[in-house]
N, C-alpha and C positions, 0 to 999 in steps of 0.2 A: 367593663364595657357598658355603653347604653344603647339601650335598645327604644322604641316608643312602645306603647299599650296600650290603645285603645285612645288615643291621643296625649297620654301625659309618658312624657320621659321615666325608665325605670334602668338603675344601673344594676347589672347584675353580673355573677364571675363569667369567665371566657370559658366557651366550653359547653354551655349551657342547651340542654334539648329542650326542644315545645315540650314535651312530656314531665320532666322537671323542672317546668315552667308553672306548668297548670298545677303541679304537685304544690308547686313551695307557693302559687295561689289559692291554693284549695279548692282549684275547680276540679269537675271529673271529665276527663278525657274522654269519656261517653255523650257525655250531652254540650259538649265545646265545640264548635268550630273554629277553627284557625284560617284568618286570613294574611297571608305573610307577602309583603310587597305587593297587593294587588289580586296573589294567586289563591285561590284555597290550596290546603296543606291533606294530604289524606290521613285521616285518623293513622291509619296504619306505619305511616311516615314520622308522627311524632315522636318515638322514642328513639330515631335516628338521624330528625333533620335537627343541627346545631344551629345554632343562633348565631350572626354574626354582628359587629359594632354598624349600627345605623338601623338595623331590621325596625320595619315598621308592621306592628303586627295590629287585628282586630283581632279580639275575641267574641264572639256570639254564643252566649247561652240559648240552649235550645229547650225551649219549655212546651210540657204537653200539657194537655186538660182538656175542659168538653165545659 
């Protein structure tokens, strides 16, 4: 299936969770925000909302410092 990312097309298997998403990215699911069709995704939601063919997702790294 394809999904988008952050604005470029990414095809990946069906079946797929934001969680092993950000996995097979190598982002950390701690400091990621997911915004999926518009909506944010709640951390806690990732390792159970599947992806589906069209999902237009952003990712937001969330970066701290001073």
């Amino acid at each position: 299936m394809t999904i988008v990312v952050n604005g470029n097309n990414l095809t990946c298997a069906d079946g797929l969770t934001i969680q092993r998403l950000l996995t097979e990215l190598a982002l950390s699911s701690a400091g990621t925000v997911v915004q999926r069709n518009d909506s944010i995704v709640q951390r806690t939601e990732y390792p159970t909302t599947v992806l589906v063919e069209g999902d237009s997702l952003e990712l937001i790294q969330v970066v701290g410092g001073g």
